[in-house]
LOGUZA-79854 format. One record per residue (C-alpha): x negated, y negated, z; residue in one letter. Coordinates in steps of 0.05 Angstrom, whole numbers, plus 5000, padded with zeros to 4 digits. Layout:
BEGIN
XYZA/...
***
This chain:
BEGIN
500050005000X/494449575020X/490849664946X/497949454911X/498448834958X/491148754930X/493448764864X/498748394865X/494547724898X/489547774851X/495247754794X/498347144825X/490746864834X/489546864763X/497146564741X/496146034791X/489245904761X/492045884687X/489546564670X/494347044648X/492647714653X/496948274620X/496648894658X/496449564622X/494150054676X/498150504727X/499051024665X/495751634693X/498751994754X/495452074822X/495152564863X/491552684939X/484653004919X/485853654968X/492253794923X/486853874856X/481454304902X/477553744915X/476053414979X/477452744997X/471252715040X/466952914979X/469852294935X/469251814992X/462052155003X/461151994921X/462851304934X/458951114995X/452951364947X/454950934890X/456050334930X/449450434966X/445150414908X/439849824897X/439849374847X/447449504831X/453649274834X/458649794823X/465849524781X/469550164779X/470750854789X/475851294758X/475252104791X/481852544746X/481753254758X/487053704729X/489453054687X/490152664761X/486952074794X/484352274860X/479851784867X/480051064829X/474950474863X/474849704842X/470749364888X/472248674897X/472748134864X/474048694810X/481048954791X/483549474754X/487048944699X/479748734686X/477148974619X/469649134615X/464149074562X/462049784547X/455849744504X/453050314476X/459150754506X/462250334448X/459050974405X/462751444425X/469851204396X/465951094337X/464551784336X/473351904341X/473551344283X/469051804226X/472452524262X/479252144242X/476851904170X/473952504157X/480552974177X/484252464132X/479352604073X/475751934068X/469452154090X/464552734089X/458452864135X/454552804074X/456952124045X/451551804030X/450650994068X/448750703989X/455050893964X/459050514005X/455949814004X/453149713926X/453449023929X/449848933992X/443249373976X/436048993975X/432848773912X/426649353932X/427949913985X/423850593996X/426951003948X/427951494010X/435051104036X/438151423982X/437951974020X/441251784089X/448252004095X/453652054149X/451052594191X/444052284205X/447451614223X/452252014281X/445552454301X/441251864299X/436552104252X/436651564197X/428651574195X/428650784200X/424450604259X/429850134293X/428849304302X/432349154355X/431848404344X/433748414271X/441748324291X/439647754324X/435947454262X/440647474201X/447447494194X/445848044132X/445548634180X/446749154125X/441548924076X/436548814134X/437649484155X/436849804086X/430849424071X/426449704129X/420750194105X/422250954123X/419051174176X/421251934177X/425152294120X/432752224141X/435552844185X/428352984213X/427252484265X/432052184325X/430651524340X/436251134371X/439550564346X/445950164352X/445249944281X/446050694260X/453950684297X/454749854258X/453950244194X/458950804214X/463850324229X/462749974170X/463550574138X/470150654164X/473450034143X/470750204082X/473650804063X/481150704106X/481849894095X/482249754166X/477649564222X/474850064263X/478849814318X/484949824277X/484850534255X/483450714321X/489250324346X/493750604301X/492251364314X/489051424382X/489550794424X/497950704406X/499251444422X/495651404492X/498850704504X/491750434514X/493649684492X/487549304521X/482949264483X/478048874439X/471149074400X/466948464374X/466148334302X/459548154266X/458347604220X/460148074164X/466348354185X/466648974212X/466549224290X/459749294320X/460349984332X/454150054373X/456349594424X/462349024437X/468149544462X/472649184511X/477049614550X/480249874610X/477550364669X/483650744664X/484250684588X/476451054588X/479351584637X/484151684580X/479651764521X/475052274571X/481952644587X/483052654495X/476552914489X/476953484550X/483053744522X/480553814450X/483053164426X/490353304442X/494052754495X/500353114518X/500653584466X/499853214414X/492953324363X/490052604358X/482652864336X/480753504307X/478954034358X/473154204318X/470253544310X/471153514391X/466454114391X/462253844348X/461553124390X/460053544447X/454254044419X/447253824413X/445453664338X/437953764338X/434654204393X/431153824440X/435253074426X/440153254477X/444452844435X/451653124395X/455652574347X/454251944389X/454852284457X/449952544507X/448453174536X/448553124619X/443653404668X/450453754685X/451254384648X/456454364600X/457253594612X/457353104559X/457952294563X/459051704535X/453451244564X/452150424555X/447150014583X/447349754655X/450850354671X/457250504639X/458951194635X/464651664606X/463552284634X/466552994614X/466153634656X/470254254621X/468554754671X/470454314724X/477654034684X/473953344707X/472852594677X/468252024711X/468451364693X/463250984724X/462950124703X/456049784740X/452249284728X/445649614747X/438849584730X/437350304746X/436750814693X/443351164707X/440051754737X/442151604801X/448851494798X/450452104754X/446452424805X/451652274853X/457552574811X/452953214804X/451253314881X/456752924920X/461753204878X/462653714833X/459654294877X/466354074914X/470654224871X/475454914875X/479255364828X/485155224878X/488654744919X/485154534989X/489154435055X/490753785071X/485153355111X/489852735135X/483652335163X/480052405104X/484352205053X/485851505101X/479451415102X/478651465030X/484751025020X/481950615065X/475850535026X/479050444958X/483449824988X/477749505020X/471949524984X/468048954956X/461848684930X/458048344980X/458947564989X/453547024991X/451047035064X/450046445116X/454045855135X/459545625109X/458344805125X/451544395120X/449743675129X/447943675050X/454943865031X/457243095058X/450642785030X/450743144964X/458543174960X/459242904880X/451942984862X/450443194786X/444443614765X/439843484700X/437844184679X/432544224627X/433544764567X/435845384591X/437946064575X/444345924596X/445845374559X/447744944625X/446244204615X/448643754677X/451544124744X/455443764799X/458444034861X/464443844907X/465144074974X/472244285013X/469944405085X/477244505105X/477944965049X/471945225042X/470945274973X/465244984933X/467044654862X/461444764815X/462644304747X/458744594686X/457644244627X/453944554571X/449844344514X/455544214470X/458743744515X/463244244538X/465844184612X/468844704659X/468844884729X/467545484770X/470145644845X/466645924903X/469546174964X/465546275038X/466247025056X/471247094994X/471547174921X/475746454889X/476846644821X/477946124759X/479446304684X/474745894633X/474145994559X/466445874565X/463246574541X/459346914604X/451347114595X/450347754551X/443948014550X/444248174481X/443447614423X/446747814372X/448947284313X/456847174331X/456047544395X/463547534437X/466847364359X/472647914367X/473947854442X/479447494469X/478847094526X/479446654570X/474446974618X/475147014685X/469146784739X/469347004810X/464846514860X/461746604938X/457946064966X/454246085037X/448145515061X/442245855071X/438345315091X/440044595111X/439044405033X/440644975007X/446145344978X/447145974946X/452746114898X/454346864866X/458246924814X/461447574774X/465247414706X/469548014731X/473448104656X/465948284623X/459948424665X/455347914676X/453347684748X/449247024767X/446046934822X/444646174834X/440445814892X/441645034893X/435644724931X/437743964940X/430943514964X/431942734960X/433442534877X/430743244864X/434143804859X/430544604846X/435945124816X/433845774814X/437746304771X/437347064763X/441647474726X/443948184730X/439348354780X/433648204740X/426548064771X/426747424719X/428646824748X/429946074721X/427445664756X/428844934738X/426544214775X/432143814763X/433143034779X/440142744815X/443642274767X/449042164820X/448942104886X/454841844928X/
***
């Protein structure tokens, strides 16, 4: 009850702060874990170990077993409603996409990549691209040593691609590469006429009434593939659920059973890798995986999907470790007698946790002496050009006005010992570049803020942009006309750090 009350003020939060936010979630049935042979104490165990892990800040968990939530985490400030970035887990529904064109006869495994884009082939290329088809794109083994920066340097990202030297003959050699799942969905739209994202709409996302969701577009038209989903938690316990049933979602065939298998077995010995998924440490496991930490994870012999949404600077290991020893050894071929404490204190858990606040005080003699100040800031990654701050001692709430390089002017809220959250149609960090990065994705975004006084002069903000993933980290050091701002992102051992003079002052 406690969760729904949750819910529900964090609905009303957003309407009051102009942000609509259309719910699409509550789909999936739930059921006390003990009642699917599973513990309570083990998923609460599970989640202690996720939410203890350095370096990360855990956005969701979604446990099903036997087609059932037992077990479904949002720490706050982050919601269920909240759709996520999913990078390279992005692959994976690429992946469904060519399994769907290919059932309907549009595509074949060996299709060769020319074919399909004539017009956009270099002027010289090794002879040897000729030779790349379908099936080395989905088993990453194109035999073009990948340039990761090259989406970030022309808006041409099919002729840059097919211009790069070979480096292995195609089919021989996996090397990874997000550009490998852009050309499969450009493939797509090629041979059906509609966007990845529409032809996935139309024959997966409809029948599973997954309605959320958005995939970024690149400059020349088509879905990213290898990154830019947008989606749901409950939505990717879904697709996990399609793909541990064969591809069928209540009975009905939405993917070809074979092509399931076929996602799910390794391609080339020793790549661990099937048709855009991974193989887990898990026998039997496979996964969709994205950086930072977003995982999609299917266990047959256990009738079990884990969705896992972080922010997290660790190489996953960890937290799938958790899901592997925490767990699944758990987990029974039938029901479990009730454990009443256990499952309280797992509800208990799942209504009350959060991500931890900015610590120390909530008032400071700088917040009456700097109340109205405005911040310089020098070039930055983050495109902020003048800060200024307002402070609500009775409210206590810090108002942090942005404006950006363009001239254009928003504010951000930040609550003592509480998450204030604001909608904004500024984009959030990404720690990707690519040209028309967020083009595709419909805002406005939404910005949670904490705020504590660490020092007489100083004050620490946090901030989540809960609808993506991006977390800031800000430390406002205010000394005389000077002011120091220091900025970290993600976790990330890089810091900004910018000396800044006070243009206002009260």
């Amino acid at each position: 009850m406690k969760n729904k009350y949750r819910i529900l003020a964090a609905l009303l939060c957003l309407v009051l702060t102009g942000g609509m936010l259309r719910a699409q979630t509550g789909d999936l049935p739930h059921a006390v874990p003990e009642a699917e042979g599973v513990p309570s104490e083990a998923v609460h165990t599970m989640f202690d170990s996720l939410m203890a892990l350095p370096r990360t800040e855990i956005h969701s968990v979604v446990v099903v077993r036997h087609g059932k939530v037992i077990g479904e985490l949002h720490p706050a400030p982050f919601a269920p409603e909240y759709r996520h970035t999913m990078y390279s887990c992005s692959k994976t529904f690429v992946a469904a996409g060519v399994g769907l064109a290919i059932a309907d006869n549009r595509l074949c495994l060996d299709d060769r990549v020319v074919d399909f884009f004539p017009e956009q082939l270099p002027d010289t290329m090794d002879i040897r691209v000729d030779d790349i088809t379908v099936r080395d794109l989905l088993t990453m083994t194109a035999g073009i040593t990948p340039d990761w920066q090259m989406r970030s340097l022309t808006p041409h990202w099919i002729r840059a691609y097919l211009s790069k030297p070979i480096a292995a003959e195609p089919g021989t050699k996996f090397q990874y590469d997000s550009l490998c799942s852009y050309l499969l969905a450009a493939m797509v739209q090629r041979a059906t006429g509609k966007t990845l994202l529409d032809y996935l709409q139309e024959r997966i996302f409809t029948p599973m009434h997954i309605t959320e969701v958005g995939w970024e577009l690149s400059p020349e038209g088509y879905n990213t593939g290898g990154w830019g989903l947008h989606i749901q938690s409950e939505s990717l316990a879904k697709f996990g659920l399609m793909l541990l049933d064969g591809g069928r979602w209540q009975g009905k065939q939405l993917l070809p059973e074979w092509w399931v298998r076929e996602m799910m077995t390794e391609q080339k010995p020793g790549t661990n890798y099937g048709y855009q998924m991974w193989k887990c440490e898990y026998p039997g496991a496979w996964r969709a995986d994205g950086a930072l930490g977003q995982f999609v994870i299917v266990v047959p012999d256990k009738d079990m999907v884990v969705v896992i949404t972080q922010c997290s600077l660790l190489n996953g290991v960890a937290a799938r470790r958790a899901v592997w020893e925490q767990l699944l050894p758990k987990a029974t071929d039938t029901p479990l007698p009730e454990d009443k404490k256990a499952y309280r204190r797992l509800q208990k858990m799942q209504a009350r946790a959060a991500l931890p606040f900015a610590q120390g005080k909530a008032k400071a003699k700088a917040d009456k002496l700097y109340d109205g100040a405005a911040i310089e800031l020098p070039d930055n990654k983050y495109g902020f050009a003048k800060l200024s701050f307002s402070f609500d001692r009775k409210a206590r709430q810090v108002v942090m006005g942005v404006t950006d390089r363009d001239g254009n002017a928003y504010k951000l809220l930040f609550g003592h010992k509480r998450w204030d959250t604001v909608s904004t149609s500024a984009t959030p960090p990404y720690s990707i570049s690519p040209i028309g990065k967020f083009t595709g994705i419909e805002g406005p975004f939404r910005v949670a803020g904490s705020y504590a006084w660490t020092g007489k002069h100083t004050l620490r903000l946090k901030a989540h942009y809960v609808n993506w993933i991006s977390a800031l980290d800000l430390t406002v050091r205010f000394d005389g006309d000077k002011a120091y701002v220091h900025i970290g992102e993600n976790y990330s051992n890089q810091m900004t750090e910018l000396e800044c003079p006070l243009t206002k002052r009260p």
